[in-house]
N, C-alpha and C positions, 0 to 999 in steps of 0.2 A: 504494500500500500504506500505510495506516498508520502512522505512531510506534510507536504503540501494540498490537500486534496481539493484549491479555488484555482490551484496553477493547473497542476495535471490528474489525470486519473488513468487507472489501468482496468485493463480487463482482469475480470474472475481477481477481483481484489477480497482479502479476507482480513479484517481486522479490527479491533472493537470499538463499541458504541460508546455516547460518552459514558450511559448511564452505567456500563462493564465496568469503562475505567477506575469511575467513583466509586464501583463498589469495591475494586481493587484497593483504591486508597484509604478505603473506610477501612477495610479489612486490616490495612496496616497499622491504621489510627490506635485498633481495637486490641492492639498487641500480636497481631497473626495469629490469633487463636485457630487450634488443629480440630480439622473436619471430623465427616464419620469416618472414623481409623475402619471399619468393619467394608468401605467402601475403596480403599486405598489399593492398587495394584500391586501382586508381589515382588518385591522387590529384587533385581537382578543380582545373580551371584557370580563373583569375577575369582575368578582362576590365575593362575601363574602359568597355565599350558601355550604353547605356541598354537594359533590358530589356524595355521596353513600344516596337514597332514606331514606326514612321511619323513623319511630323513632329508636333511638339505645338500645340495652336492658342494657348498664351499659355505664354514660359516666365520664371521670376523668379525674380533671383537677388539674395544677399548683397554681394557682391563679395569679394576680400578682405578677411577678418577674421585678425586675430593670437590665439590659445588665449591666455586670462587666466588659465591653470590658473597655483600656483605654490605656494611650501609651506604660503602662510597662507591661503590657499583652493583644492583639491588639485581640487574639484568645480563650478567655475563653472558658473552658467544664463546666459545672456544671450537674452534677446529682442529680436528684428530686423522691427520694422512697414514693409510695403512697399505703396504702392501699389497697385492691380492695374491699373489705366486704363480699367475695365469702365464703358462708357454705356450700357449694358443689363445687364437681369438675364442669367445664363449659366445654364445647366443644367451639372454637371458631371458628365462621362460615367468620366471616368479621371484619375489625378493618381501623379507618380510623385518622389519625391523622393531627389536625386543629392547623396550630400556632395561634398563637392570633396577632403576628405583626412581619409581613414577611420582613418590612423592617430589623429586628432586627435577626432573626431566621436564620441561617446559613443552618442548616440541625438539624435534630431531629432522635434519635434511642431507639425505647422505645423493651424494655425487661422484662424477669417476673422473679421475684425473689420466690421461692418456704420453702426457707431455713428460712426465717424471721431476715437473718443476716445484710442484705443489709443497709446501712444508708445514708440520703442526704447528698452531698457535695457540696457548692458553693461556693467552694473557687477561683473555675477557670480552678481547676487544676484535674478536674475528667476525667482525659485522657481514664482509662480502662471502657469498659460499666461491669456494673453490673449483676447480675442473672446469670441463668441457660439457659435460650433458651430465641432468638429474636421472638418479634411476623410484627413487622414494623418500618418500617424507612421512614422519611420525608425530599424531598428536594426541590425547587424551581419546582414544575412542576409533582412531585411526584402521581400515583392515589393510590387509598386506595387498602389492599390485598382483594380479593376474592376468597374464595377457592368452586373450583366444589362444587356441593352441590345436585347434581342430580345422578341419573343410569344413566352410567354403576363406575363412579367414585364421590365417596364423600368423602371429605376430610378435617380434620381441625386440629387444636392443641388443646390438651387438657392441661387445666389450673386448677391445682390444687385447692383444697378450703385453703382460708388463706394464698394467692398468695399476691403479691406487685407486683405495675408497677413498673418497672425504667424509667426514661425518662434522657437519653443524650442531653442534647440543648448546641448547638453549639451559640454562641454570635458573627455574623457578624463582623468584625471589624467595627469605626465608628459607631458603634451600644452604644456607651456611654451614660445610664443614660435613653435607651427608656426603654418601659415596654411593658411585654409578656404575655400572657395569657395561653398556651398552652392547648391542651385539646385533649381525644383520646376517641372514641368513636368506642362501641365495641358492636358485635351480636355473639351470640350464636344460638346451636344448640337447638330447643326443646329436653326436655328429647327422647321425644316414634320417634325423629325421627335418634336418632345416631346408629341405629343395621347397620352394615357392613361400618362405621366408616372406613379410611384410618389414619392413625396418621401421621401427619407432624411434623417434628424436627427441627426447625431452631437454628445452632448451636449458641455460639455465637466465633465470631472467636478469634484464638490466636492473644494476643496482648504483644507488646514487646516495652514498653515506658518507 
């Protein structure tokens, strides 16, 4: 819906009436007093399991890092350049990325660096992502990518041999002094099955900090 709904309006707009609003505010005025609990949906149960099946064919992690979050920088970046040990090019069929401690973990944007110029920064201050092309990104709620992989479309990103991840981790504010584990866990294409191949290019976007 709009800001503005005397400037513009959209079609199939959904969004509350004043009289909604106020009741909203009243509701808040009123202390937020709790409904019928007997009416309330059950509540989701979260696990520690990875959500994408089977075993991964290359997985790669941080290790433990300590949150640099603290009161004179509340928002740490840090980038973490790893290896990958690829002596061939890879097709990447799926990639799924596991914080290690979600209290701590803001968001994660891992990318591939091709060039071998890329190097870790955890100073805080690693505001721009690194590499050539994103493969995924991680946020509270986030699923892993999966790209088609059957006829009539199949599709993935190819990863050079002698490639590095990048990994962006974001440090929660409040997050002072926890510790993280990160870790990204990635499937390929068998060789005899990449003929009619789709190529995916995740750019990585212009940044201006």
């Amino acid at each position: 819906r709009s800001p503005d709904t005397t400037y513009t309006r959209f079609l199939h707009e959904r969004g509350l009436t004043l009289q909604q609003k106020n009741a909203i505010f009243q509701w808040i005025s009123d202390g937020k007093l709790q409904g019928d609990t007997t009416l309330a949906p059950i509540a989701p149960e979260f696990h520690s399991s990875y959500q994408l099946a089977g075993k991964a064919d290359l997985v790669i992690g941080t290790g433990p890092i300590v949150s640099n979050s603290n009161a004179s920088m509340q928002n740490p970046y840090n980038c973490i350049v790893i290896p990958m040990g690829l002596t061939e090019d890879k097709w990447l069929r799926a990639v799924e990325i596991v914080p290690g401690n979600v209290k701590a973990v803001h968001h994660c944007v891992v990318t591939v660096d091709t060039t071998g110029t890329a190097v870790s920064d955890v100073s805080g201050g690693c505001n721009n992502q690194l590499g050539q092309f994103g493969i995924a990104g991680w946020s509270s709620g986030a699923a892993p990518v999966v790209y088609p992989n059957k006829p009539p479309l199949k599709a993935g990103q190819r990863i050079p041999a002698g490639s590095s991840l990048c990994l962006q981790i974001h440090f929660a504010p409040g997050s002072d002094e926890m510790i993280d584990s990160t870790k990204v866990r990635l499937y390929f294409y068998n060789k005899d099955s990449i003929a009619g191949m789709r190529s995916v290019h995740d750019e990585i976007a212009l940044q201006y900090w």
